[in-house]
C-alpha positions as CSV (number, residue, x, y, z in Angstrom):
1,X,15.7,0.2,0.3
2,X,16.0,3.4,-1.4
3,X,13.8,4.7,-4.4
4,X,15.9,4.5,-7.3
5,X,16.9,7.9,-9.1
6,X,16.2,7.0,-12.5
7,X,13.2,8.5,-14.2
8,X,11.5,5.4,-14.9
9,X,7.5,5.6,-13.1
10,X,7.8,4.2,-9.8
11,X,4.4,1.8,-11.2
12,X,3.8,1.7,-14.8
13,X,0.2,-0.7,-16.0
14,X,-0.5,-1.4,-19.5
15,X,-3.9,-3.0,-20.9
16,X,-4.5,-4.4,-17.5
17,X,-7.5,-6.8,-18.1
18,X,-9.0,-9.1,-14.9
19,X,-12.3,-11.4,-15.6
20,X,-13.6,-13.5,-12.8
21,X,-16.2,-15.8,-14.3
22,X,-18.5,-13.7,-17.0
23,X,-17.6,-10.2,-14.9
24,X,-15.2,-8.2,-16.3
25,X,-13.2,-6.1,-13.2
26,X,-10.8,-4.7,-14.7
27,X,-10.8,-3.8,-18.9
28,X,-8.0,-2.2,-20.7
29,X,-6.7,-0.3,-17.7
30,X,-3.5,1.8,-18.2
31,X,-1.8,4.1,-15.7
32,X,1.6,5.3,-14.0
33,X,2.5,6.4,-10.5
34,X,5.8,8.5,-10.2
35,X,8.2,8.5,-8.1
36,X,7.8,11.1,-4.7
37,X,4.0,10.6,-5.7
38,X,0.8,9.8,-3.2
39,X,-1.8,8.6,-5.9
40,X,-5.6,8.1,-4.0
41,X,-7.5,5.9,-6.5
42,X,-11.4,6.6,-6.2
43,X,-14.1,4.7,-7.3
44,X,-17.8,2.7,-6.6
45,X,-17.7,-0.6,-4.9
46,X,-16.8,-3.2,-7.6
47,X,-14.9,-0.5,-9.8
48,X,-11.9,-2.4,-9.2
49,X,-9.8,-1.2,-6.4
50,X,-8.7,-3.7,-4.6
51,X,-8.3,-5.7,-7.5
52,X,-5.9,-3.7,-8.9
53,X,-3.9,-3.7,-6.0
54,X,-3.9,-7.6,-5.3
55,X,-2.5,-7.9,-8.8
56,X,0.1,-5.1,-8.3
57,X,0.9,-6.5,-4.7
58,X,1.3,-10.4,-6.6
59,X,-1.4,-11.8,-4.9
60,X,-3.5,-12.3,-8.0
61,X,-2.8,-12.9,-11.6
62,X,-4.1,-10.6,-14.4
63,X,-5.7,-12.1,-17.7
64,X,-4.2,-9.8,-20.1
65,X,-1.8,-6.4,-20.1
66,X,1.7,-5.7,-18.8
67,X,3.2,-4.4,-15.0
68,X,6.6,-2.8,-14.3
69,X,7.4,-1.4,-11.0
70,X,10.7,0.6,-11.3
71,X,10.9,0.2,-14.4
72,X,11.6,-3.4,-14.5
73,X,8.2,-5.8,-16.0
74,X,7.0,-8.4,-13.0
75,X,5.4,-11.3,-13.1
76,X,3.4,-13.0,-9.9
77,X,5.2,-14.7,-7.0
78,X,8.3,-12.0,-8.2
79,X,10.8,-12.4,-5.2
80,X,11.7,-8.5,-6.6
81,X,8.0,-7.6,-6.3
82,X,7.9,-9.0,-2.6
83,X,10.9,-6.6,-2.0
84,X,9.7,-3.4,-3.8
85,X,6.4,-3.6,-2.4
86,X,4.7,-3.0,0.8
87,X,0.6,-4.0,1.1
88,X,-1.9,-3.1,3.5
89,X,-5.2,-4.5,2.9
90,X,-8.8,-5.1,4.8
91,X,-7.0,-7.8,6.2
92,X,-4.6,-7.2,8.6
93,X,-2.4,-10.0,9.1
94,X,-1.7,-10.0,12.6
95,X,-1.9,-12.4,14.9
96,X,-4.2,-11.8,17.9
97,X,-2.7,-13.1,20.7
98,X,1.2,-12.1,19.8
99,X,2.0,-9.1,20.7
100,X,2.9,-5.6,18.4
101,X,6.7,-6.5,18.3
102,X,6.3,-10.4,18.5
103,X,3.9,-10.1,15.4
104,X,6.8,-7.9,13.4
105,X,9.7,-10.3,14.6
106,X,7.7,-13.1,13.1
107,X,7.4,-11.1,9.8
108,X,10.5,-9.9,9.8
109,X,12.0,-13.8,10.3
110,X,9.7,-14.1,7.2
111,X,11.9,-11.5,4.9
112,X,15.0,-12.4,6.3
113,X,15.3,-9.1,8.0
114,X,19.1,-8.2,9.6
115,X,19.5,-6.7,12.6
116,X,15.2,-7.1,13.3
117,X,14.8,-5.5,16.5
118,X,15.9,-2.0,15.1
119,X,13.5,-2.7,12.0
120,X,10.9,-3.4,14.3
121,X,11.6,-0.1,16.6
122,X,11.6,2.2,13.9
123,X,8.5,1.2,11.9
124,X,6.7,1.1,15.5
125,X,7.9,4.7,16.1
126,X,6.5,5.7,12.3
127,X,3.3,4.3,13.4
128,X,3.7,5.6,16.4
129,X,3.0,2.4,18.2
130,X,6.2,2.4,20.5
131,X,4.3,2.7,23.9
132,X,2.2,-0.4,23.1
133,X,4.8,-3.0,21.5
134,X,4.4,-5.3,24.3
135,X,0.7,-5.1,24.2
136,X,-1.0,-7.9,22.6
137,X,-3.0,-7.6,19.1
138,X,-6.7,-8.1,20.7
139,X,-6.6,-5.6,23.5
140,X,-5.8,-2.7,20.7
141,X,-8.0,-0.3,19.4
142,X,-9.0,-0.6,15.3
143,X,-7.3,1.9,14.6
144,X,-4.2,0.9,16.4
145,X,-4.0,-2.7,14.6
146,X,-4.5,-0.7,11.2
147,X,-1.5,1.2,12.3
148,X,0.2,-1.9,13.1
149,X,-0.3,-3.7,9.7
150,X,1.1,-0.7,7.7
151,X,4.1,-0.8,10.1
152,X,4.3,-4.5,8.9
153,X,4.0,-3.6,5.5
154,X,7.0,-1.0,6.4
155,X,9.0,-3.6,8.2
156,X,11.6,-4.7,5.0
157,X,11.6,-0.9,3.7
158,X,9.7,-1.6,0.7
159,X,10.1,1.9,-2.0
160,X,5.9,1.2,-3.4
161,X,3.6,1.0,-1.0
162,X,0.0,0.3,-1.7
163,X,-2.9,0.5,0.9
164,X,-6.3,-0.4,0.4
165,X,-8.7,1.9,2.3
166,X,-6.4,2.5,4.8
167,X,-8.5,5.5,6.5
168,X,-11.3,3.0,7.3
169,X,-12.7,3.1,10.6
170,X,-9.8,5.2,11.9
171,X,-10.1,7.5,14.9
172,X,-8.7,11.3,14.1
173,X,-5.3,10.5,15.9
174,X,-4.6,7.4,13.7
175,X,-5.8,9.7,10.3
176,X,-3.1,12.1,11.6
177,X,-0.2,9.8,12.5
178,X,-0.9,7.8,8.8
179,X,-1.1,10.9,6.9
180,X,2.4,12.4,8.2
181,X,3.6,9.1,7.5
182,X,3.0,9.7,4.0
183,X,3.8,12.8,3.9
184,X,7.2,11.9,4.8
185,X,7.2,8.7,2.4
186,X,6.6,11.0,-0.3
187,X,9.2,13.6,0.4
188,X,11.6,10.8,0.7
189,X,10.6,10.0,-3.1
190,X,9.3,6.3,-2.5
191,X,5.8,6.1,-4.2
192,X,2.3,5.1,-2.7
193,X,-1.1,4.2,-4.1
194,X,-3.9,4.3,-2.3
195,X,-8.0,2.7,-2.6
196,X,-9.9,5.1,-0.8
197,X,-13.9,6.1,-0.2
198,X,-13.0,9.0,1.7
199,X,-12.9,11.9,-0.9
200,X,-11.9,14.6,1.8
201,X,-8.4,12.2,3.2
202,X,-8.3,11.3,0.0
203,X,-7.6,14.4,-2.0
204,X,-5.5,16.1,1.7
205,X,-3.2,13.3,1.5
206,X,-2.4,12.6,-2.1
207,X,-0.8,14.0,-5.4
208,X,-3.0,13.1,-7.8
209,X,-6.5,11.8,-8.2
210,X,-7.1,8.3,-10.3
211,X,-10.7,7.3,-10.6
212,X,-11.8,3.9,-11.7
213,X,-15.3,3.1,-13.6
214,X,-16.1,-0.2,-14.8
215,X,-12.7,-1.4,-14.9
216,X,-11.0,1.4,-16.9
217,X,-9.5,4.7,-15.6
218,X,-12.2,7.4,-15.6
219,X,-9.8,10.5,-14.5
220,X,-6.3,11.2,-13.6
221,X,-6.0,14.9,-11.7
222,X,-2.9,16.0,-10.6
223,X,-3.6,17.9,-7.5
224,X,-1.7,21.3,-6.3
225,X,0.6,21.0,-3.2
């Protein structure tokens, strides 16, 4: 799937409101993410992160406000949404004992993938994960499985990808392989947003700095490149 040409904003929120019980996560919260852009959203534990990007990813439902994603609004359990957008969360969604490319052909089976096995070698070889896709899931290192599930999320060429601290616990090797990978995501002019506590990767990989407090957008830097 290729990122559409039009100017619309690749992710476009409006008066985003979340509540879970009495707790209000996320409160009035409007932003856009353009197309060709690497957006690193900072913010305390509880800001709303990874909230944010369960209900952009369709895994939760907002109370309140409005979501477009290329320009076209979405609703949860979208089909289009599932097809636009590639997540990586703390979870990795990988099965253990299956190994690398046994765990993609499964997903791929899932999105009714063509032609799977040359999905499956090229996302391994953007991870660069080719040497080990006969290895099974447990015997990788951390930071090899984190690899792996953004080479899931890859697998049906999503144009928005969202990754929620995807730097965590990764050795330098995988911080280097996942930042080219962006690099090269962005210059193709798909669109990613990232959670991140890492203000260093954060601000080296990205295009702009969002920052979340108490539910509402505290900052939005655009960073020189």
């Amino acid at each position: 799937m290729t990122a559409p040409s039009e100017p619309t904003a690749a992710i476009a929120v409006a008066g985003l409101r979340k509540d879970f019980g009495d707790r209000r996560v996320l409160r009035d919260l409007t932003l856009q993410v353009g197309w060709g852009e690497i957006a690193a959203l900072f913010g305390s534990n509880g800001a709303g992160k990874t909230t944010l990007l369960r209900i952009l990813a369709g895994l939760a439902r907002p109370d309140a406000g409005q979501i477009s994603l290329a320009g076209r609004r979405i609703h949860r359990r979208s089909d289009h949404a599932r097809r636009l957008i590639g997540f990586a969360g703390h979870d990795t969604l990988l099965y253990n004992d299956l190994t690398c490319r046994e765990n993609l052909a499964f997903y791929a089976q899932l999105y009714g993938i063509r032609n799977p096995a040359a999905h499956i070698a090229a996302v391994l070889r953007q991870v660069n994960l080719s040497d080990r896709a006969d290895r099974r899931v447990r015997t990788l290192s951390h930071g090899m499985q984190q690899r792996l599930s953004v080479a899931r999320a890859l697998l049906h060429e999503p144009v928005i990808l969202l990754l929620d601290e995807p730097e965590s616990g990764l050795d330098q090797t995988s911080i280097d392989t996942l930042g080219q990978l962006l690099h090269d995501w962005a210059a193709a002019g798909k669109t990613a947003l990232l959670t991140t506590h890492n203000e260093q990767i954060g601000l080296a990989w990205a295009h702009r700095a969002l920052g979340l407090n108490n539910g509402g957008l505290a900052y939005d830097n655009r960073l020189s490149r």
